[in-house]
Each structure stands twice: as structure tokens, then as C-alpha cells.
N, C-alpha and C positions, 0 to 999 in steps of 0.2 A: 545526503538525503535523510532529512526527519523518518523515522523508523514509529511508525501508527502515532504523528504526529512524532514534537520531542517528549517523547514518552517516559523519559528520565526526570521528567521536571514536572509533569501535569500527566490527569486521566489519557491513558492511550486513547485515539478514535475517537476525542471527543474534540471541539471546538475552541477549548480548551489550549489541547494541543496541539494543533495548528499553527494558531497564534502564536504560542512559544517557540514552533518551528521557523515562523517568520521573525521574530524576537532573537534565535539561536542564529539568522543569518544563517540557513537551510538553502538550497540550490530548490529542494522538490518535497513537497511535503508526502511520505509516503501512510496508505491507509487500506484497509481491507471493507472492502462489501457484501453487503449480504440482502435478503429482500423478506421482508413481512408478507403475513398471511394475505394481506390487502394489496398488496405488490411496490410497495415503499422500498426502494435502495437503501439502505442505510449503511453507515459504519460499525462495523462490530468485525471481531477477529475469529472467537467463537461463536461453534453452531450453536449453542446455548448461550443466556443471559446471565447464571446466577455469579461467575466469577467475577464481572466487574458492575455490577448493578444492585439492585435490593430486590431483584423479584420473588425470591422466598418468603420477602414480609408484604409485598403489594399485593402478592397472587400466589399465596402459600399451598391452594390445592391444583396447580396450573401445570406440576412438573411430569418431564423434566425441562422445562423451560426452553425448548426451542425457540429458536427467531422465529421460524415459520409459521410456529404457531400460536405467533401473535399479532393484531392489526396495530399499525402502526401507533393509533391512539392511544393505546395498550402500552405499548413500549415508550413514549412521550409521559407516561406517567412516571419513569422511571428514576430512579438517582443514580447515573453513571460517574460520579465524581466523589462520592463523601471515601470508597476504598482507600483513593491517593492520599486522601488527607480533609480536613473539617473544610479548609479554604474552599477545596471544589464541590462542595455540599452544594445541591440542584442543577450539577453538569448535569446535561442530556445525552441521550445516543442520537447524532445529526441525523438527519438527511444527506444524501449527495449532493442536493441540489445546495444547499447551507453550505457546504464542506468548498464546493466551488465558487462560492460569493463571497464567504471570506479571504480564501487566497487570492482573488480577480486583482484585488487594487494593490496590491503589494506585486503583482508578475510573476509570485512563487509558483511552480508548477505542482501537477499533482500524479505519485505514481500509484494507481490503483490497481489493487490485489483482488483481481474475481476469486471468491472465496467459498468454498462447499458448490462451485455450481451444478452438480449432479442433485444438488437438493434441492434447487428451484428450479424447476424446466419453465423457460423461457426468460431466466433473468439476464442473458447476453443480449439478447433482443432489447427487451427494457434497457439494459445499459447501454446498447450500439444508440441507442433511441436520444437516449439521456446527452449522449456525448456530444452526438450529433446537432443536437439541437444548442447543444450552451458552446459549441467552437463555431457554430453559423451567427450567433449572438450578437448584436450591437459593442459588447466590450468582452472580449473572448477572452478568458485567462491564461496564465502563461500555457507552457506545454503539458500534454495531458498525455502519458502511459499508461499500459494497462499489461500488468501479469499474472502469470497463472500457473500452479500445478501442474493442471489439467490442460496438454496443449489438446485435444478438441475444442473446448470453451475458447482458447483463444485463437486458435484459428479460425471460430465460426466469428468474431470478434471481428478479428482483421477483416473478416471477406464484405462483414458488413459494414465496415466504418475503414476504409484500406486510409486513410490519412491519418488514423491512429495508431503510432508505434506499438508494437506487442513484445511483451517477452517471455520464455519459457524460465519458468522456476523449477531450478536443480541443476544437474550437471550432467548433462545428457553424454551417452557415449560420443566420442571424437568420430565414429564414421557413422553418428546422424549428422552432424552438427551443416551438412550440405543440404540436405532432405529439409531440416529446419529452415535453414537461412532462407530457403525459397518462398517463404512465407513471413516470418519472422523476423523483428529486428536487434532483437537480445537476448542472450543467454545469462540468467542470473541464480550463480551456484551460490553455497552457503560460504564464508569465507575459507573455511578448511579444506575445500576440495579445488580451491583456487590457485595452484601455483602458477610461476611465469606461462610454464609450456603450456599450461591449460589453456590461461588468458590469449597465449599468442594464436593457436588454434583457432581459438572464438573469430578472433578478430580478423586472421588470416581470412577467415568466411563471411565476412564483408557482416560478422554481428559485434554488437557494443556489448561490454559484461560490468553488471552493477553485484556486487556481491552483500551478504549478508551474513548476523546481525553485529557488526563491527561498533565494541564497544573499548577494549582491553588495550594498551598498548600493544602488546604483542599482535594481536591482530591486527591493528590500523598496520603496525609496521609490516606486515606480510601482506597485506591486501598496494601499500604505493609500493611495496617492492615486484609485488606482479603485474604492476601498473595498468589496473582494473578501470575502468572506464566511471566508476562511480561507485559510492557506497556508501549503505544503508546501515544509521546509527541511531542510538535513542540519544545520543549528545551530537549533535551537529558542532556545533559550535566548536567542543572540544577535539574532535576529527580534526576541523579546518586550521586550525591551532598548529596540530600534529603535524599532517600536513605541509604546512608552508615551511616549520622547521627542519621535515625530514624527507628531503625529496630523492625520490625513485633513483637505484644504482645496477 
């Protein structure tokens, strides 16, 4: 799984990096959401703009530059791309609805990270809205996850849209992990806190475990050795490489 797009090669969370996740031969392109003042989804990681954009120079008296507190139009003026490099000079920060019309005709799927939602009250709504409407669609994209921090946000998530997979980010104690699954279709720890017996637990609880941010050999190699249901890299590509040469013992 593309980690905020292949984020190793191109602007994270941009359109950009998408594309290079379909290009890296990616399983699911994974991305973080957030919602403008005007109630716009977008991509972005931080609750703030100035780490990967120019808002200090577009809107130098605006700070500290929350998403929230700007309308979407706002944020559309932005340069999300010149950070990575000159080549991505006028990346944008997407939209959701963008983010899923590019991945549609390639089948790559998308794992979407509800992000700061205690920051926008009502944006699980908006989102269950969003999903809903583009899997009921004429050409529905591949598979569409959604996880969170915050399992109220993604419980209230599930109850509204129950044919979208959910999963809880961290590594929850082993005598939740039944209380979870009753709701829940994944548990996604960071990859350190991922050993076999952890994995086997999850899974014993009828949940899938995608782990995270698997970059390093040592890590890929710890993540197939605990034979983790999935995981989330800024190099796909190079994973799947690792992978096919060094399988699970």
C-alpha cells in the first residue's frame, strides 16, 4: 500500500502521488483527509498547511494556517508540489472526489485515513456521504478502506456506510481486540509493535492487520515474517520486490 500516495517519489497527498502509486504497481493507494472551512474533503496529513504548501507566502497574515480555516478556493490557490522538487511546481492539494477518479480506471483501491476528526464535527457524515455516493456510481473504484485513530469516528463511519471496511490505527490492547472486531474490520499497528503473536491474535479475531510506515529492510523483513495482512510503504514497489524474494518463515 502507497503510504500518502508513493510518497518516496512525488508530493505526499497529492495527485501526483497517486499516480506513482499506480506506476509503483501499489495494491491500494493509501491517503489522509481532512475538510475546509466550506466543508471540502481534501487530502492533507497535517492539521495545518505551511509544511507542504506555500501558505506563508500566499496568505502570510492567515497563521497558523489551519485546513479549517480555510475555504476550499483558498487552499486551490496553493503550491503543494514545488517542496518535493521544481518538477512538481503547481501540485495542488486534491479533493476526494479527484483522489477517486484517478485511481477508478486503473482498480487501485483507496485506504483513507479520517484525520484530526474531532476538528471538524460532522466530517464522518460528509465522508460516509462521499463514499457512499461514488461505490453506488456507474464505475465504482476498486476497494475503498477507511481508518482512524479515533475509533469513535470510525465506528460512527461503519454504522453509516456498514459495507465500508474500517480499521482501528494502533495497537490496541489483546483483551479489546473482541469488543473491536464486533464492529471493526482491521487492526493497523505501526510496524514495531507488530510481532507474530500480535498478528496472530488480530487475526485469531476474525480482523486483517495492515501495518505501518514499512520502509527499511529490516522492517519489510519483520513485517512478512509476522505475516501481516498488508503494508503500508512510501516505496511500493520496492516492498513488492522484497517480498516475492523473501517469503514468510
Amino acid at each position: 500500500m502507497a503510504h500518502r500516495g508513493a510518497s518516496a517519489y512525488a508530493p505526499e497527498n497529492t495527485l501526483a502521488a497517486l499516480r506513482k502509486a499506480i506506476a509503483r504497481d501499489a495494491d491500494l493507494a493509501e491517503f489522509d483527509v481532512q475538510r475546509t472551512r466550506d466543508g471540502a474533503v481534501v487530502l492533507l496529513h497535517d492539521a495545518t498547511l505551511e509544511r507542504t504548501t506555500d501558505v506563508r507566502r500566499v496568505f502570510p497574515d492567515r497563521g497558523p494556517w489551519r485546513v479549517g480555516d480555510f475555504s476550499y478556493a483558498e487552499i486551490a490557490r496553493l503550491d503543494a508540489g514545488s517542496w518535493k522538487g521544481p518538477e512538481y511546481a503547481g501540485e495542488r492539494i486534491p479533493l476526494l472526489t479527484e483522489a477517486l477518479e484517478v485511481l477508478r480506471p486503473s482498480g487501485l483501491g483507496a485506504l483513507v485515513e479520517l484525520k484530526h476528526p474531532r476538528l471538524y464535527p460532522g466530517l464522518v457524515a460528509e465522508l460516509a456521504t462521499l463514499l457512499d455516493e461514488d461505490r453506488r456510481g456507474p464505475a465504482a473504484p476498486g476497494s475503498v478502506i477507511v481508518q482512524s485513530f479515533d475509533e469513535s469516528a470510525a465506528r460512527e463511519l461503519k454504522g453509516r456506510v456498514p459495507s465500508v471496511p474500517v480499521g482501528v490505527l494502533g495497537s490496541p490492547a489483546r483483551d479489546r481486540l473482541a469488543s473491536i472486531a464486533s464492529w471493526a474490520d482491521l487492526v493497523n499497528p505501526h510496524h514495531h509493535r507488530a510481532d507474530r503473536s500480535y498478528v496472530d491474535e488480530v487475526r485469531r479475531h476474525g480482523l486483517q492487520c495492515f501495518v505501518w510506515t514499512v520502509d527499511r529492510p529490516v522492517a519489510m523483513r519483520r513485517a512478512v515474517r509476522a505475516g501481516v495482512d498488508g503494508v503500508i510503504t512510501n516505496r511500493p514497489d520496492v516492498f513488492r520486490r522484497f517480498a516475492a524474494e523473501a517469503p514468510a518463515s
